[in-house]
C-alpha positions as CSV (number, residue, x, y, z in Angstrom):
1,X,7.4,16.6,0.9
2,X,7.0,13.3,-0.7
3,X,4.1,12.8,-3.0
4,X,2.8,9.8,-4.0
5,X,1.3,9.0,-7.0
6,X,-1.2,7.0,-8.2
7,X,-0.3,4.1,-10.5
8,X,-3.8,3.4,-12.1
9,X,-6.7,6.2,-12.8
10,X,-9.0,4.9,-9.7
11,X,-6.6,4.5,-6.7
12,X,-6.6,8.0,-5.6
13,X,-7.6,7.2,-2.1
14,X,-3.9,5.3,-1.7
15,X,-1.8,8.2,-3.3
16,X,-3.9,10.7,-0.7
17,X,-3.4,8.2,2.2
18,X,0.2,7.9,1.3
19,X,0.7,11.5,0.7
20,X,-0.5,12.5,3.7
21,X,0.8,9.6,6.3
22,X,3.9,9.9,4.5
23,X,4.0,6.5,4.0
24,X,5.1,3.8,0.7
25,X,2.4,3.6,-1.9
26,X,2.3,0.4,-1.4
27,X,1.7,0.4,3.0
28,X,-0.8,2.7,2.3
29,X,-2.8,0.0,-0.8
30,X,-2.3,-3.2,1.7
31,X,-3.7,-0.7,4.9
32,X,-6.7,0.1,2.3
33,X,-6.7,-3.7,0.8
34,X,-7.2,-2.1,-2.3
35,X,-7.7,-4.3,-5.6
36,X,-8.0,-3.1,-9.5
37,X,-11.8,-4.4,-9.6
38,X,-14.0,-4.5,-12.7
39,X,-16.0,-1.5,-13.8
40,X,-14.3,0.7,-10.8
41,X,-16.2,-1.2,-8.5
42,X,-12.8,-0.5,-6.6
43,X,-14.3,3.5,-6.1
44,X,-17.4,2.7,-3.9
45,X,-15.8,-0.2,-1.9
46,X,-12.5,1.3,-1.2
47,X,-12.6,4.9,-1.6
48,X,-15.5,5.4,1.0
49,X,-14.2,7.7,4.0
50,X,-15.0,4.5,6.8
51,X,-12.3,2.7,4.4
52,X,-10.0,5.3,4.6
53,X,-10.3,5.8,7.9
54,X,-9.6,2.6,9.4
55,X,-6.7,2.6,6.5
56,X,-5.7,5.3,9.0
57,X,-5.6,3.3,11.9
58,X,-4.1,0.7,10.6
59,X,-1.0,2.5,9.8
60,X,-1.0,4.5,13.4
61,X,-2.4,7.4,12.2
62,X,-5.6,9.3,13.1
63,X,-7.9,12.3,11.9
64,X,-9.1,15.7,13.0
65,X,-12.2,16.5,10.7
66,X,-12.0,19.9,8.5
67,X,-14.8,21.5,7.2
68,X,-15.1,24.0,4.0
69,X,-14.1,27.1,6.2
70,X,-11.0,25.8,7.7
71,X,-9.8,24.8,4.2
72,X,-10.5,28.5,2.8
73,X,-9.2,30.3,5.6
74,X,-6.1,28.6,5.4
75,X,-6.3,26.6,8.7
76,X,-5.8,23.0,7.7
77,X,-2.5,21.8,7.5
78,X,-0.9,21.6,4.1
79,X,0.3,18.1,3.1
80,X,-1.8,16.4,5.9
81,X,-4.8,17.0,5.3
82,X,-7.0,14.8,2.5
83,X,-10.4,16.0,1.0
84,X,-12.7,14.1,-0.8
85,X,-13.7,16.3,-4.1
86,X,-16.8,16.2,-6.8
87,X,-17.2,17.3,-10.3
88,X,-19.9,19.8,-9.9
89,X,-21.6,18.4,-13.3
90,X,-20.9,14.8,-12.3
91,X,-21.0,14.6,-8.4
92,X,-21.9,11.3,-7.7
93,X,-20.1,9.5,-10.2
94,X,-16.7,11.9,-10.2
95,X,-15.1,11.7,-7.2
96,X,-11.8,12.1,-6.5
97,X,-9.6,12.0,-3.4
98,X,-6.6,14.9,-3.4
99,X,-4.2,16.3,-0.6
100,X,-4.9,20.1,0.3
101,X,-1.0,21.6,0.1
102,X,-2.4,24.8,1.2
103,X,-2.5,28.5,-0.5
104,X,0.1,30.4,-3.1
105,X,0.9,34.2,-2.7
106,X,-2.1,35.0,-4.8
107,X,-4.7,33.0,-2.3
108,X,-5.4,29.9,-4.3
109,X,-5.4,26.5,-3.4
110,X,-2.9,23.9,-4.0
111,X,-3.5,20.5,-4.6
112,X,-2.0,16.9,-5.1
113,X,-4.0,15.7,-7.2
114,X,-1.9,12.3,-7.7
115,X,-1.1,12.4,-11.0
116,X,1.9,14.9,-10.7
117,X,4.3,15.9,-7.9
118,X,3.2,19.6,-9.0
119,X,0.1,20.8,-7.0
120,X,-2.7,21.9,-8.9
121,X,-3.7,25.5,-8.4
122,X,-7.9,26.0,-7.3
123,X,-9.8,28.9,-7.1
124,X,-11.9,29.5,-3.9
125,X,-14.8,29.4,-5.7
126,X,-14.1,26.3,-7.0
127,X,-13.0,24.5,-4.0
128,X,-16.4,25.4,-2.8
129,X,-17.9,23.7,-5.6
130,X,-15.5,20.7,-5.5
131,X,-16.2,19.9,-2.1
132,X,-19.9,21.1,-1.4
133,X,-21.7,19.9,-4.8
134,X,-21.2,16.5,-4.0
135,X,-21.8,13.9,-1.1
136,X,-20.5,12.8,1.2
137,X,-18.5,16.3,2.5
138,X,-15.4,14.8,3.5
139,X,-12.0,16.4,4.7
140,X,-10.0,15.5,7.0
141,X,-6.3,16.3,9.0
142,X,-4.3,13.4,9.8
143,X,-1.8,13.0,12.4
144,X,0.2,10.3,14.3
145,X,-1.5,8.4,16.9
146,X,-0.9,6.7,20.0
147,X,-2.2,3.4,20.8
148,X,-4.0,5.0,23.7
149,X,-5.5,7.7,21.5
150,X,-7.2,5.6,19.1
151,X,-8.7,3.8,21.9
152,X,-9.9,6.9,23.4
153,X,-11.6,8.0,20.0
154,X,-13.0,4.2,19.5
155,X,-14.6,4.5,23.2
156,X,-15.8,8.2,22.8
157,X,-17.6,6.5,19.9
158,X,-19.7,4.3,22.2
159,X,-21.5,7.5,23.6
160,X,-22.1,9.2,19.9
């Protein structure tokens, strides 16, 4: 697996989006139209999950939704599937976007964070924290995506 990594401290979204679309760093920043803004402005304006998702479809790709269960049970896919994490003390603020690279023979979690092509190892515990002590609760599967999918998804929107 190739993982990207993140070339300044607040452009996690492309490392995860490249990570997980298997894609070049820098597709995945011109899909996001990222910028280095002042005062990480960059973090509410690009790092939202509508940003990332039409990052998806802009580079072909689409997204199954995962919740918190389907991450600790083990049935997300590893390397393609992108969750949106809090610091518990901080969660507003302290976000961070990481690939899920599934579990280790001793039932932790493994993670890209995007500083390092070594995964970082999570407890369950604090995966739950991670993701649930924070808003918004965001994970999410990506996966290749016809023309007519997308279309499909963008019309089954009309009805929501």
């Amino acid at each position: 697996m190739n993982v990207v990594l993140m070339k300044t401290k607040s452009d996690c979204e492309i490392a995860a989006i490249a990570t997980a679309c298997s894609v070049s760093y820098d597709r995945a920043k011109k899909a996001i139209a990222w910028k280095d803004l002042p005062g990480e402005l960059e973090n509410p304006i690009y790092g939202n999950p509508e940003n990332l998702y039409l990052a998806l479809i802009k580079l072909g790709f689409w997204k199954k939704n995962i919740v918190l269960s389907d991450l600790l049970s083990g049935k997300a896919t590893p390397g393609k599937t992108i969750v949106l994490i809090h610091k518990p003390t901080n969660p507003i603020s302290q976000q961070h976007w990481v690939v899920w690279a599934g579990k280790n023979d001793k039932g932790k979690h493994l993670f890209y964070w995007g500083d390092s092509e070594k995964p970082v190892t999570v407890s369950e515990k604090s995966l739950s924290d991670y993701y649930c002590k924070g808003w918004p609760n965001c994970a999410f599967e990506v996966y290749k995506a016809s023309i007519w999918q997308l279309l499909w998804q963008k019309f089954l929107r009309l009805f929501e």
